[in-house]
C-alpha positions, 0 to 999 in steps of 0.5 A, a space after each residue: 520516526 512514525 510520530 512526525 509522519 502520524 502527527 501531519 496524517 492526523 492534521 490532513 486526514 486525507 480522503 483516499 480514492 481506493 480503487 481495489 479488491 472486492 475482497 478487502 473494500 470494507 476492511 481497507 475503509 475501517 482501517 482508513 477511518 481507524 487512523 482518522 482518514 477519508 476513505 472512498 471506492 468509487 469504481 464506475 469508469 465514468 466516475 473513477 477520473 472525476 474523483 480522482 482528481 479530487 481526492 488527495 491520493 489514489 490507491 491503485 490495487 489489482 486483486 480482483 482485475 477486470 477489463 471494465 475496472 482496468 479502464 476505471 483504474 486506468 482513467 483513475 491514474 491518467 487524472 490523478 497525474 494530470 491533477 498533481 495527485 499522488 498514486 500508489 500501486 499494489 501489484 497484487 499477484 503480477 508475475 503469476 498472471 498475465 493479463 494483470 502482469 502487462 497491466 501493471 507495466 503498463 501503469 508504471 509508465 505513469 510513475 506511481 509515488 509509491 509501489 508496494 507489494 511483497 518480494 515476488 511481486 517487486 522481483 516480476 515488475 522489474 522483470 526478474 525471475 520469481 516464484 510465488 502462488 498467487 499473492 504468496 511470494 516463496 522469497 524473503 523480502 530482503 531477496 527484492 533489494 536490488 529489484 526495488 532499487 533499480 525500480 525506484 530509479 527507473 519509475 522514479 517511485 518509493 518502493 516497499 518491499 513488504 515481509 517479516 521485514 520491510 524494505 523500502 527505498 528511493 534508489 538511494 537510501 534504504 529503510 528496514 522496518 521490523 514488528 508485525 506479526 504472523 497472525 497479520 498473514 492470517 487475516 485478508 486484507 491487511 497487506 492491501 490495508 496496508 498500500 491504502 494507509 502507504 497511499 494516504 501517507 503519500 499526501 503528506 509534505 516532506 520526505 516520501 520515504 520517511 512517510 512511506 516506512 512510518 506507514 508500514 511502522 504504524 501497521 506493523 506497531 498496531 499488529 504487534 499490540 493486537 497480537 498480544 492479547 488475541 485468541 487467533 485471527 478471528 479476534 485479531 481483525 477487530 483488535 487491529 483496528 482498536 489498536 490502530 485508532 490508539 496510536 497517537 504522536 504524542 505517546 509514540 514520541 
């Protein structure tokens, strides 16, 4: 299923306004560029806008939230819509926090393409009730079904759920795409790397939903094949990336 989806992403390589986290810009950027995109973090509010306009997706991630980058993504968003660009929110631990949790509600007014986050964070931007720590959900993906359909009908997004399986749906139809593995719970970055990649896939022609679960089939196929010769998380990181740059059509057809 990912071969199509791959094939047109390598043929774009599509520049990705990824406003996000301080925790993760440098391996968000080397995992774009392992997959042949065009990643770029431009965060000044003046700026966010103008680029945004002009880059072929925008990813939306709350992580480290401040008011000054809540106006920057805000201007981001409001451009990007205006210009026909596709945005994608990660709503990095809403629903344990206020200030980012009303933001996030506030962004969904301007009917992202894609929202991804884990079953937690899906669950609280439908409004129901959750538990988590922070980025961690205490849930199983599949928990979030009925949260990320009704969200996907009331914003009009795809919705991926992500976890040990992810979940991703239209309101419609429902995807579930299995692998990974756990070391990618043990490395920063790699679900927020993960919406960036969701992201640029979001610029591609055709089915949103198939390029949405050939995005998380990708990172969770390269996972696996980085997992099976790594020491432990500190070797993982560099192999993830080898691996994601490995992964070509051709061989996955």
């Amino acid at each position: 299923m990912a071969a199509p989806s791959l094939n047109l992403f390598h043929q774009a390589s599509p520049l990705i306004h990824c406003l996000t986290n301080d925790v993760v810009q440098s391996f968000t950027a080397n995992v774009l560029l392992a997959l042949g995109a065009s990643p770029a973090m431009v965060i000044e509010p003046s700026e966010a806008g103008e680029f945004s306009a002009i880059a072929d997706a925008v990813l939306i991630n709350v992580g480290t939230l401040t008011a000054a980058r809540s106006e920057a993504m805000l201007t981001a968003v409001k451009s990007a819509v205006k210009a026909g660009r596709p945005w994608t929110l990660d709503p990095v631990a809403v629903g344990a926090l206020t200030f980012r949790s009303d933001f996030c509600q506030q962004l969904l007014e301007y009917r992202p393409a894609v929202v991804r986050g884990n079953t937690s964070e899906i669950m609280a931007l439908a409004r129901q009730t959750v538990s988590g720590r922070g980025v961690d959900s205490l849930h199983d993906s599949s928990a979030a079904l009925e949260a990320a359909t009704l969200l996907a009908k009331s914003t009009g997004a795809v919705i991926a759920v992500t976890g040990e399986i992810d979940f991703i749906t239209d309101g419609l139809r429902i995807l579930a795409v299995p692998g990974g593995s756990a070391l990618m719970t043990r490395v920063v970055g790699t679900g927020c790397a993960l919406s960036a990649v969701v992201a640029g896939f979001t610029a591609l022609p055709g089915d949103r939903l198939i390029h949405t679960a050939s995005a998380c089939r990708l990172m969770s196929l390269a996972g696996e094949k980085a997992a099976a010769t790594a020491g432990g998380p500190g070797t993982f990181a560099p192999l993830f990336l080898d691996e994601l740059s490995r992964l070509h059509p051709e061989a996955m057809a």
